[in-house]
PDB file of N, H, CA, C and O in Angstrom:
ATOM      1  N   UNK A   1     115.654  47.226 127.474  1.00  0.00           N
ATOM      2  CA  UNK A   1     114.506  47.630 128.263  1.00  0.00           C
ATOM      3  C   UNK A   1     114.858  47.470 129.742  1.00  0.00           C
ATOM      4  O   UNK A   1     115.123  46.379 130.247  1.00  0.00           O
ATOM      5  N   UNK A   2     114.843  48.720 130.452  1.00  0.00           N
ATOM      6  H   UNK A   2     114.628  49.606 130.042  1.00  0.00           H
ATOM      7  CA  UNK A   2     115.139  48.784 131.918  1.00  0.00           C
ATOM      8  C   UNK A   2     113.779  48.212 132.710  1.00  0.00           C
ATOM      9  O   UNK A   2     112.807  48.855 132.312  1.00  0.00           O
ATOM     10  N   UNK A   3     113.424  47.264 133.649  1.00  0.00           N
ATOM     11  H   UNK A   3     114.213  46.742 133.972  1.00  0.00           H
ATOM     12  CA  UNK A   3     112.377  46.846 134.184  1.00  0.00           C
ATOM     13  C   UNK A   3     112.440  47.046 135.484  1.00  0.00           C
ATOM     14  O   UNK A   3     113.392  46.593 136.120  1.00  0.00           O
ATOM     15  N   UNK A   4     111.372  47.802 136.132  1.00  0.00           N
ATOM     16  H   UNK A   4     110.598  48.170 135.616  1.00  0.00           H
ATOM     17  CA  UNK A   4     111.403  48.242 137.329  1.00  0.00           C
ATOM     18  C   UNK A   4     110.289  47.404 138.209  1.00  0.00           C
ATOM     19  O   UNK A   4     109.061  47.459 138.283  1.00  0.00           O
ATOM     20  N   UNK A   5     111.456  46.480 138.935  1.00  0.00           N
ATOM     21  H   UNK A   5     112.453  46.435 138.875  1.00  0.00           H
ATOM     22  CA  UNK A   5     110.617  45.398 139.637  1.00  0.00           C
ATOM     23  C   UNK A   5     109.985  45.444 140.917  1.00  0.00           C
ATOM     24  O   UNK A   5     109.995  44.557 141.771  1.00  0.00           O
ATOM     25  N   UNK A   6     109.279  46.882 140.984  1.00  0.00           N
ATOM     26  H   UNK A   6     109.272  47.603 140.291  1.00  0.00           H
ATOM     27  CA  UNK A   6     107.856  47.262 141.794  1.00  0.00           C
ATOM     28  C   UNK A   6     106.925  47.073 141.106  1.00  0.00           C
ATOM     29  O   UNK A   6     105.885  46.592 141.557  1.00  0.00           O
ATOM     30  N   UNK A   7     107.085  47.416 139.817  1.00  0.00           N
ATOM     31  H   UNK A   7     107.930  47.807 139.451  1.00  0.00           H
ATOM     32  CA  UNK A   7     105.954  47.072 138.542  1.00  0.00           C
ATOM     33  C   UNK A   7     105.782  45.386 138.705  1.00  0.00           C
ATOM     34  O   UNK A   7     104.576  45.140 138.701  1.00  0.00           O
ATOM     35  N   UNK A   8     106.185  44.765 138.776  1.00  0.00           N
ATOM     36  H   UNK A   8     107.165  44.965 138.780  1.00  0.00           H
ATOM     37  CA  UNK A   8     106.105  43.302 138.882  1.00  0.00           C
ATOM     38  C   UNK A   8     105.211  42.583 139.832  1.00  0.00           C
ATOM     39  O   UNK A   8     105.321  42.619 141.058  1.00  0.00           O
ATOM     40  N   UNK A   9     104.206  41.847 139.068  1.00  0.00           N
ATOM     41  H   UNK A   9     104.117  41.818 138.072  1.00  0.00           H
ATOM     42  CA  UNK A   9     103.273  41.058 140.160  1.00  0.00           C
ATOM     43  C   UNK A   9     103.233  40.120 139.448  1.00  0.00           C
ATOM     44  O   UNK A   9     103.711  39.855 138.345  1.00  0.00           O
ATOM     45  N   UNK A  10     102.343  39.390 140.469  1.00  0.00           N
ATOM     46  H   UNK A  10     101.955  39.605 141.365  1.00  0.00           H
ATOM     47  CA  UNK A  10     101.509  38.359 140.228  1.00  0.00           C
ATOM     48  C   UNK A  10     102.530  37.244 139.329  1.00  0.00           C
ATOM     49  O   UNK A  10     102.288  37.189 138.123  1.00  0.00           O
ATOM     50  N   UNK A  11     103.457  36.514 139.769  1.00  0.00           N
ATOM     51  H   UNK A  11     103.653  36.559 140.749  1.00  0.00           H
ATOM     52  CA  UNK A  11     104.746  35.901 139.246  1.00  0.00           C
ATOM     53  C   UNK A  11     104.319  34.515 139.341  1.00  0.00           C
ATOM     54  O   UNK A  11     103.863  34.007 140.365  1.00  0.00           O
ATOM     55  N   UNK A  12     104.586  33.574 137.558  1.00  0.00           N
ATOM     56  H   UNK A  12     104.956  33.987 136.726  1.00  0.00           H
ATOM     57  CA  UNK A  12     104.244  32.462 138.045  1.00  0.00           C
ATOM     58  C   UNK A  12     105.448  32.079 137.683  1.00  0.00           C
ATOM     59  O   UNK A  12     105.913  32.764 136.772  1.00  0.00           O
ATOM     60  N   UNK A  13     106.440  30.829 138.252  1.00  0.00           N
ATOM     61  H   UNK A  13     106.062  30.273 138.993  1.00  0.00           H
ATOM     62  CA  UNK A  13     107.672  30.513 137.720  1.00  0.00           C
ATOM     63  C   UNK A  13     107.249  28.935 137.233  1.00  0.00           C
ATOM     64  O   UNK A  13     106.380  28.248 137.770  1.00  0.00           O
ATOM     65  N   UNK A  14     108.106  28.544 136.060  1.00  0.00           N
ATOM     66  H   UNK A  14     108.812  29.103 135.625  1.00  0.00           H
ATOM     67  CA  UNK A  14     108.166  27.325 135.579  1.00  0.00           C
ATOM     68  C   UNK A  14     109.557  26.799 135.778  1.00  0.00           C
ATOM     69  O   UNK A  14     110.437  27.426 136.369  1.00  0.00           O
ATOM     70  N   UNK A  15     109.700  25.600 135.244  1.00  0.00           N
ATOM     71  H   UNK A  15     108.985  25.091 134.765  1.00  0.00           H
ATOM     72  CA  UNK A  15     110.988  25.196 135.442  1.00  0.00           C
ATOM     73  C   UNK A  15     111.470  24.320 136.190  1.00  0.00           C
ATOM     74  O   UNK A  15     112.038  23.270 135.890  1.00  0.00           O
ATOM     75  N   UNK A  16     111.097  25.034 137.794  1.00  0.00           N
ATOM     76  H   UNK A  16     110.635  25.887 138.038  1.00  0.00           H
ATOM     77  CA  UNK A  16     111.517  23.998 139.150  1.00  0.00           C
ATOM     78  C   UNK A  16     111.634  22.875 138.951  1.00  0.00           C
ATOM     79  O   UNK A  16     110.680  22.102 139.040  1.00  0.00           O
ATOM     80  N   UNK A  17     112.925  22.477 138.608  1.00  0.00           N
ATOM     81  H   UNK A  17     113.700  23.105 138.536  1.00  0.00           H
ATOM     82  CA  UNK A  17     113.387  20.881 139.611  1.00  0.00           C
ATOM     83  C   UNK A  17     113.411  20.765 140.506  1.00  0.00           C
ATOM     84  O   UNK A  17     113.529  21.880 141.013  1.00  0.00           O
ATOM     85  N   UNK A  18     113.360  19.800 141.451  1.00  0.00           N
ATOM     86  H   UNK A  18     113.263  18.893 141.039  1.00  0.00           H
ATOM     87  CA  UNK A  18     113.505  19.790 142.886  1.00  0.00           C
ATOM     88  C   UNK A  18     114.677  18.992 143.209  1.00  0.00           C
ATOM     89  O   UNK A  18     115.370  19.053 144.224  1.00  0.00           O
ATOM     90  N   UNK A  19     114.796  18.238 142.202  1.00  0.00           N
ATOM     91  H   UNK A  19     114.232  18.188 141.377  1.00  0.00           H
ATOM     92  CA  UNK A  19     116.278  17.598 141.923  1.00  0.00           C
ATOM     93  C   UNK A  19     117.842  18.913 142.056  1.00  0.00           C
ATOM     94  O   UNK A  19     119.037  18.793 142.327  1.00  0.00           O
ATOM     95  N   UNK A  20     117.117  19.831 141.765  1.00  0.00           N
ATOM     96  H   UNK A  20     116.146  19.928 141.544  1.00  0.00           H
ATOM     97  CA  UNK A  20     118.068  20.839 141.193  1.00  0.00           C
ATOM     98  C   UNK A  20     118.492  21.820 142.398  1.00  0.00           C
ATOM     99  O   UNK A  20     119.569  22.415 142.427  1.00  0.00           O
ATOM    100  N   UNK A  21     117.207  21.932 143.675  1.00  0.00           N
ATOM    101  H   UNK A  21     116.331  21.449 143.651  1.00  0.00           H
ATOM    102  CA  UNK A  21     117.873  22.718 144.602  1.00  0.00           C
ATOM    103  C   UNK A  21     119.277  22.471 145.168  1.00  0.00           C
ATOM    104  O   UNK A  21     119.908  21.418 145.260  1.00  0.00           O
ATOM    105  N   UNK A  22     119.613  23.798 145.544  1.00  0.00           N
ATOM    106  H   UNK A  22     119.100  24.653 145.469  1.00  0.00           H
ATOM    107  CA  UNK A  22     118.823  24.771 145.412  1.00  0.00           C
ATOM    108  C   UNK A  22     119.198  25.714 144.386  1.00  0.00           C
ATOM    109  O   UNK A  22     118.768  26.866 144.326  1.00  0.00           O
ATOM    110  N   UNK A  23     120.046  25.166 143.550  1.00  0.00           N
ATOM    111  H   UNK A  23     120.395  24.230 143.600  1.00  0.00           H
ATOM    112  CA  UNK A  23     120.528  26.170 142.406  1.00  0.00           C
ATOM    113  C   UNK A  23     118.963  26.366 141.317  1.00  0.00           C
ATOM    114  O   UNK A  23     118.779  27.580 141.217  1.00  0.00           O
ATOM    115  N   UNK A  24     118.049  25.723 140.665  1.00  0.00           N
ATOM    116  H   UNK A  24     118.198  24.737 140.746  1.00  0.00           H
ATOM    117  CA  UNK A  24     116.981  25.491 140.276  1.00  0.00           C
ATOM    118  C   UNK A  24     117.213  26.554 138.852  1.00  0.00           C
ATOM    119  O   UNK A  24     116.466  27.463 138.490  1.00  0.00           O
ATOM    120  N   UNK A  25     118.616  26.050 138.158  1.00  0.00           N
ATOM    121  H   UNK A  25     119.223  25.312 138.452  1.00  0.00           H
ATOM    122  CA  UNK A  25     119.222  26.433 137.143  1.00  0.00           C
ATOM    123  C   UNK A  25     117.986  26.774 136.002  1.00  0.00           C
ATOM    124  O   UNK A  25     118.127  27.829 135.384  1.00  0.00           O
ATOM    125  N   UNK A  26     116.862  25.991 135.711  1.00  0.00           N
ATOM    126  H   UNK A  26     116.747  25.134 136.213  1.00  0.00           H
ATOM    127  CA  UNK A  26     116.370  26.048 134.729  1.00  0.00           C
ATOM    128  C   UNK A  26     114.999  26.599 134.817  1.00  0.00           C
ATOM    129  O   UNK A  26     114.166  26.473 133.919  1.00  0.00           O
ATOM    130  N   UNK A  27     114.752  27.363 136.206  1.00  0.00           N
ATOM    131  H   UNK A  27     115.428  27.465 136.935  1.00  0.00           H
ATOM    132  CA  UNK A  27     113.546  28.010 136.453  1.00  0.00           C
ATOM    133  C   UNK A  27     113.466  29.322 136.023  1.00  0.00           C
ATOM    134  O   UNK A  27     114.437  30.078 136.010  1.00  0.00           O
ATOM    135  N   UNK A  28     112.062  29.701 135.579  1.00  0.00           N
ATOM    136  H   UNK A  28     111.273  29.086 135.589  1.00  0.00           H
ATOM    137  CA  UNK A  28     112.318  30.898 134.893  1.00  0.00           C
ATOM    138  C   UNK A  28     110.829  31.807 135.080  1.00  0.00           C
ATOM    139  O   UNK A  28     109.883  31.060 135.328  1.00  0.00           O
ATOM    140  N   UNK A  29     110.506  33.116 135.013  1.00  0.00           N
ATOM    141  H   UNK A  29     111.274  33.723 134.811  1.00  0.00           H
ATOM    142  CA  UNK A  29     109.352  33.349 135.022  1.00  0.00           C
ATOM    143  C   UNK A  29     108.346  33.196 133.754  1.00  0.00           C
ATOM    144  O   UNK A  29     108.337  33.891 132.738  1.00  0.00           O
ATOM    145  N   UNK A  30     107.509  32.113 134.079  1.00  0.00           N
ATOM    146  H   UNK A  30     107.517  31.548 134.904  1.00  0.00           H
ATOM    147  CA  UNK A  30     106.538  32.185 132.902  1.00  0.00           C
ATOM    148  C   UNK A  30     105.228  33.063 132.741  1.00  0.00           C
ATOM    149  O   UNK A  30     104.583  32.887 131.708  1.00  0.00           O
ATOM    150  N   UNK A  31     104.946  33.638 133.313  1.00  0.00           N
ATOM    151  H   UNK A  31     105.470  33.781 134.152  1.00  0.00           H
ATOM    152  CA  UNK A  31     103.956  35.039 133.336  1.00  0.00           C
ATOM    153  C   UNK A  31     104.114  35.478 134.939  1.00  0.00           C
ATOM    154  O   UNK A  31     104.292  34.927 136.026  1.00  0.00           O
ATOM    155  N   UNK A  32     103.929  36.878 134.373  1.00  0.00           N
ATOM    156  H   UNK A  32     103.784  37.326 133.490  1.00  0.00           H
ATOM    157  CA  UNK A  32     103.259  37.854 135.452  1.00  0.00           C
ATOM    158  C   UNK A  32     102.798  39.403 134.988  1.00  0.00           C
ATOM    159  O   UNK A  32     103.027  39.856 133.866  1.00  0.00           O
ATOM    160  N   UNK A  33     102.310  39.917 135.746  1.00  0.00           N
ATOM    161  H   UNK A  33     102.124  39.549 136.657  1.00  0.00           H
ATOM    162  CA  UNK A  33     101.669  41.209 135.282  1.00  0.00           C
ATOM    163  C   UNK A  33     102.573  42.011 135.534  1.00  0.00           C
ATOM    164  O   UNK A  33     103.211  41.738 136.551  1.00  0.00           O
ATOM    165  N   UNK A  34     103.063  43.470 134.646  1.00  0.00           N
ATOM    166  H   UNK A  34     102.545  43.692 133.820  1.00  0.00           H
ATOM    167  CA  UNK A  34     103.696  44.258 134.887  1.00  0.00           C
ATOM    168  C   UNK A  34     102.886  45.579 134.557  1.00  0.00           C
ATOM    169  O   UNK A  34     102.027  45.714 133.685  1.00  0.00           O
ATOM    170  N   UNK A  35     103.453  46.718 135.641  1.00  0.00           N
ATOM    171  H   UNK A  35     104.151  46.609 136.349  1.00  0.00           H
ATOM    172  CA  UNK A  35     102.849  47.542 135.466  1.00  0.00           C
ATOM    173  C   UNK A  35     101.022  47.513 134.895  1.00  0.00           C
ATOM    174  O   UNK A  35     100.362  48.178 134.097  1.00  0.00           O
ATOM    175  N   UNK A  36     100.811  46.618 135.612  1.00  0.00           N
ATOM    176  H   UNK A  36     101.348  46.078 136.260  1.00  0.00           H
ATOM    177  CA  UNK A  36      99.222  46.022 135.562  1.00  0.00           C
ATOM    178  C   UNK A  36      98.312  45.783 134.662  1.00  0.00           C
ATOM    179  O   UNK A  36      97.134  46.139 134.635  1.00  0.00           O
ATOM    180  N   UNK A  37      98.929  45.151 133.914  1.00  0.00           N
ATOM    181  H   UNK A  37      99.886  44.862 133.935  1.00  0.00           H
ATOM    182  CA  UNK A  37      98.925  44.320 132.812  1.00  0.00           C
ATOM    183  C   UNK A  37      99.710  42.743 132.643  1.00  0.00           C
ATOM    184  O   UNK A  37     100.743  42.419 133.229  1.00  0.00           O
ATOM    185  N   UNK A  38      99.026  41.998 131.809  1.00  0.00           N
ATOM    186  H   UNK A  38      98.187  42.261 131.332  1.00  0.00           H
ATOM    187  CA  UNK A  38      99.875  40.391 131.692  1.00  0.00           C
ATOM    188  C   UNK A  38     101.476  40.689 130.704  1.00  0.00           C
ATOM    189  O   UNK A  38     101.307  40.820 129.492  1.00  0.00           O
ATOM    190  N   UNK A  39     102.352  40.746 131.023  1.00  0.00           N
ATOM    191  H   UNK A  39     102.489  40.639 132.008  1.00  0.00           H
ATOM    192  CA  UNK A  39     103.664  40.738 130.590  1.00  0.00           C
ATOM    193  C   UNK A  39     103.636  40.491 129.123  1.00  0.00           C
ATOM    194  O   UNK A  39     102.649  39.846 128.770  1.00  0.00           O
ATOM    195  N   UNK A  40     104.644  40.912 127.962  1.00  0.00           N
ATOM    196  H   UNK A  40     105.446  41.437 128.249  1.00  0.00           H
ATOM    197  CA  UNK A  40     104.300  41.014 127.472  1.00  0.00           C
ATOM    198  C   UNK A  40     105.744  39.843 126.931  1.00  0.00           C
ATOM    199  O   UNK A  40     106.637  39.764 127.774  1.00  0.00           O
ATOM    200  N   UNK A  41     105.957  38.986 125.602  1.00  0.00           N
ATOM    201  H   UNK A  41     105.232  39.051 124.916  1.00  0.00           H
ATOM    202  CA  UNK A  41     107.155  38.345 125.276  1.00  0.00           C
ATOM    203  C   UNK A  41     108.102  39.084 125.571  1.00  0.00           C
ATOM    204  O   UNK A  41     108.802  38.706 126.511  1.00  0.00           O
ATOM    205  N   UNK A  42     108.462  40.401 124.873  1.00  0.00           N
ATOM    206  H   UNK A  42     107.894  40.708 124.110  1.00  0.00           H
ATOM    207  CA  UNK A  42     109.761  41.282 125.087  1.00  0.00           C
ATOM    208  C   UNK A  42     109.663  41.236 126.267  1.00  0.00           C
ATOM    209  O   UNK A  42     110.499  40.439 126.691  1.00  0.00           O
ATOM    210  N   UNK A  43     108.833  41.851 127.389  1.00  0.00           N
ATOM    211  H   UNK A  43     108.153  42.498 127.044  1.00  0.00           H
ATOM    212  CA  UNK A  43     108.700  42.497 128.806  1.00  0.00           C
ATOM    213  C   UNK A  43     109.463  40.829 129.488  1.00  0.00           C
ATOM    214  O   UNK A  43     110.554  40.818 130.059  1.00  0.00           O
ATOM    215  N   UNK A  44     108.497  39.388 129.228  1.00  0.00           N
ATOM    216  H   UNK A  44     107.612  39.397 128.763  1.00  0.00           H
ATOM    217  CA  UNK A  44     108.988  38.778 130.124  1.00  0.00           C
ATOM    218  C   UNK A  44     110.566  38.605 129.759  1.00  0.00           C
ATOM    219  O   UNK A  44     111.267  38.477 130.763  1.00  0.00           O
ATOM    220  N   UNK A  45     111.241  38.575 128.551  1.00  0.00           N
ATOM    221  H   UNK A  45     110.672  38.679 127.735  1.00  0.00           H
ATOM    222  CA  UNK A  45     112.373  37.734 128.513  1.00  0.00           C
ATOM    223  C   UNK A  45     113.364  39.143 128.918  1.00  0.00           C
ATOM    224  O   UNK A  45     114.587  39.040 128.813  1.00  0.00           O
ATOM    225  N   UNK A  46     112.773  40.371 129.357  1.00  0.00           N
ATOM    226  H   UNK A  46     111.780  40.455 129.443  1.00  0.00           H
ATOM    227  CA  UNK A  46     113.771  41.563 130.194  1.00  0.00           C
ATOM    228  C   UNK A  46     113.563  41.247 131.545  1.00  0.00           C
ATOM    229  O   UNK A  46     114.498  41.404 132.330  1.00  0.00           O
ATOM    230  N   UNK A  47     112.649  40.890 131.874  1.00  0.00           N
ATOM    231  H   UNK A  47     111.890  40.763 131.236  1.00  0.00           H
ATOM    232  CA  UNK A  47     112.344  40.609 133.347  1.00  0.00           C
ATOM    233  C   UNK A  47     113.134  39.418 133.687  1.00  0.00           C
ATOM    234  O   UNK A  47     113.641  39.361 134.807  1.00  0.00           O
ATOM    235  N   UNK A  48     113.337  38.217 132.633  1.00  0.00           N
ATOM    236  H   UNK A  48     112.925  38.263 131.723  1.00  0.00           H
ATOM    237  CA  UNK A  48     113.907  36.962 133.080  1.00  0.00           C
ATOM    238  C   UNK A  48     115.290  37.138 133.282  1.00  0.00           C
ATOM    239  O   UNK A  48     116.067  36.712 134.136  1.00  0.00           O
ATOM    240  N   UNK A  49     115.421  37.896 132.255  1.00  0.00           N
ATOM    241  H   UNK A  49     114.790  38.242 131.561  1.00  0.00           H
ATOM    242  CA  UNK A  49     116.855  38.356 132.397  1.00  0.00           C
ATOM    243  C   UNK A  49     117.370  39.259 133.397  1.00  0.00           C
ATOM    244  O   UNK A  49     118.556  38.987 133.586  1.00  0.00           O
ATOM    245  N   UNK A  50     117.173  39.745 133.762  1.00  0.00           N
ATOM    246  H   UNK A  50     116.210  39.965 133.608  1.00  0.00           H
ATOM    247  CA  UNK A  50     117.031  41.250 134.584  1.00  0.00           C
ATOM    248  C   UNK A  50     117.029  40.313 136.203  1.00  0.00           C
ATOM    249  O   UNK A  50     118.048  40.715 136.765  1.00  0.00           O
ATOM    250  N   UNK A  51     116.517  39.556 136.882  1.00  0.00           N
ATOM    251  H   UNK A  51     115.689  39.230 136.425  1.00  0.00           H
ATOM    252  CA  UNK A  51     116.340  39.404 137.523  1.00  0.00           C
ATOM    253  C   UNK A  51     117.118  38.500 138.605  1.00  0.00           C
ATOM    254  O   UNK A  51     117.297  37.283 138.624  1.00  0.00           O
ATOM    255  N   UNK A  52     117.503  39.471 139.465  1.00  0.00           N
ATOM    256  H   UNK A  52     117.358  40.461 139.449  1.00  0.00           H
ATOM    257  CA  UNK A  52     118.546  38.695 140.557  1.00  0.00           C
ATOM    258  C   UNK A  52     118.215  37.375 141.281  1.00  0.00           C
ATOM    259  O   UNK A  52     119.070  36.539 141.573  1.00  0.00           O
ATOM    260  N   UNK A  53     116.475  37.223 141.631  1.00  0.00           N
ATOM    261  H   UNK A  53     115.780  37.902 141.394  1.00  0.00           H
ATOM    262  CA  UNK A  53     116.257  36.285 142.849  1.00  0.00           C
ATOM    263  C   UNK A  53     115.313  35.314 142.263  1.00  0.00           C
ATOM    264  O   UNK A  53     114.189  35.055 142.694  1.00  0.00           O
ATOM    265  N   UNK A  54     115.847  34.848 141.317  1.00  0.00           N
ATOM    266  H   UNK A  54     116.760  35.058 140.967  1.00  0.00           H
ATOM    267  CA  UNK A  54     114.554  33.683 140.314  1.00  0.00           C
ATOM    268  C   UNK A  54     115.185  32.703 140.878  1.00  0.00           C
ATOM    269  O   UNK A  54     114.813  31.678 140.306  1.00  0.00           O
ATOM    270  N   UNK A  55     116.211  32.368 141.985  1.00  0.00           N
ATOM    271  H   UNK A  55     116.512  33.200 142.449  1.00  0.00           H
ATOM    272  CA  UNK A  55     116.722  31.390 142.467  1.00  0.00           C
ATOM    273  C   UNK A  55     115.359  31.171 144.008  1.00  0.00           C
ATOM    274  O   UNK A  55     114.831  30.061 144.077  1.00  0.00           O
ATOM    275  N   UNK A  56     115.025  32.025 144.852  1.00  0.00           N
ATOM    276  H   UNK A  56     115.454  32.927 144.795  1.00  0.00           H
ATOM    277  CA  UNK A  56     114.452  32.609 145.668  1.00  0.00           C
ATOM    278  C   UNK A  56     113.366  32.391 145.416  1.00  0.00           C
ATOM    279  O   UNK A  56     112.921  31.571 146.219  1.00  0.00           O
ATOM    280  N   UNK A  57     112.450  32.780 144.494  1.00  0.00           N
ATOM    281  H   UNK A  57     112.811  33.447 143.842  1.00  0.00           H
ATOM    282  CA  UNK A  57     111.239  33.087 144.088  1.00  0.00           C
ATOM    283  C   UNK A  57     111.049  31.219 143.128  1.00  0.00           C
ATOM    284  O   UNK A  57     110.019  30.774 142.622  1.00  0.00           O
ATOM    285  N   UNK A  58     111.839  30.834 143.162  1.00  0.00           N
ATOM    286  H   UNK A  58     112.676  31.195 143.573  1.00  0.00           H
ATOM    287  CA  UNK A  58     111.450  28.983 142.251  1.00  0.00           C
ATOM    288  C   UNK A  58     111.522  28.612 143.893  1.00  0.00           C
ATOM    289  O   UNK A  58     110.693  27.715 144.045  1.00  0.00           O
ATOM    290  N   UNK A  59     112.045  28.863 144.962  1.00  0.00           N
ATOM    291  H   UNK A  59     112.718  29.592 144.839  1.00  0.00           H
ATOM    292  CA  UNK A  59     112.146  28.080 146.159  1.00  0.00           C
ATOM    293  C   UNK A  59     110.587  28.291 146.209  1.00  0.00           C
ATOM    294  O   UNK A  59     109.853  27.602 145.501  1.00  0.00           O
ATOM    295  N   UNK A  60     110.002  29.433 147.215  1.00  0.00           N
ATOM    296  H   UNK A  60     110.598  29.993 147.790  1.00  0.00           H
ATOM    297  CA  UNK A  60     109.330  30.152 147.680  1.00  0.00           C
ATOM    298  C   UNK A  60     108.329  29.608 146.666  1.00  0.00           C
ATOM    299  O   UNK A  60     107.231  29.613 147.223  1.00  0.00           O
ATOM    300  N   UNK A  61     108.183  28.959 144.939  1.00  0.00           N
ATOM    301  H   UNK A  61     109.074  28.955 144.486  1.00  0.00           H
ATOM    302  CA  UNK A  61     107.357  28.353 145.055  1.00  0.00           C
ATOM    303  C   UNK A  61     106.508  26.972 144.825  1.00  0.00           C
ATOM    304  O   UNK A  61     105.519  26.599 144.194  1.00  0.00           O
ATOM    305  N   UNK A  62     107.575  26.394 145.796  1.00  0.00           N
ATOM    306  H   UNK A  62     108.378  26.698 146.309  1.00  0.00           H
ATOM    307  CA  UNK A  62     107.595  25.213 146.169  1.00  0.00           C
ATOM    308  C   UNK A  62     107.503  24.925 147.261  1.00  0.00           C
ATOM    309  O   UNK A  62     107.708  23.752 147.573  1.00  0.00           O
ATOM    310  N   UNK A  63     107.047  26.204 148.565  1.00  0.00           N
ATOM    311  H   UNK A  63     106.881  27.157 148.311  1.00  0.00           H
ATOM    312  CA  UNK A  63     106.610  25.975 149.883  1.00  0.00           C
ATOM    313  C   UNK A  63     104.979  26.844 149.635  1.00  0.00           C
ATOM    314  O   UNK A  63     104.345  27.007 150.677  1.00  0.00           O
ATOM    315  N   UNK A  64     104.629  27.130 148.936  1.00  0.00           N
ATOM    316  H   UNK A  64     105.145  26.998 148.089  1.00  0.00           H
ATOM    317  CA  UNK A  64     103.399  28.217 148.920  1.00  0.00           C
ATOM    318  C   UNK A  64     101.983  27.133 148.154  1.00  0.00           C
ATOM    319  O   UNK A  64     100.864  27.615 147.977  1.00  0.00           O
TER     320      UNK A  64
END
């Protein structure tokens, strides 16, 4: 499944160590809406996978 991450909102990540920055190896997205709807099991574990900046996005939310 190709995931086109304009479709992607509303991102909550789990995981964050803070021990772990900034690599935050074990953070991962645990819901978000795609294509405007709540993600679906298949959808999130293509998105988790798929995704370049889950390093970025576990920082970002731990200053927000």
């Amino acid at each position: 499944m190709k995931i086109d991450f304009n479709q992607v909102q509303d991102i909550e990540i789990d995981g964050v160590d803070t021990k772990d920055y900034p690599d935050f190896c074990d953070a991962f997205i645990a819901r978000c809406d795609y294509k405007g709807k709540e993600a679906t099991e298949e959808e999130l574990d293509a998105i988790n996978e798929q995704c370049d900046n889950i390093h970025e996005l576990a920082y970002e939310s731990l200053i927000d």
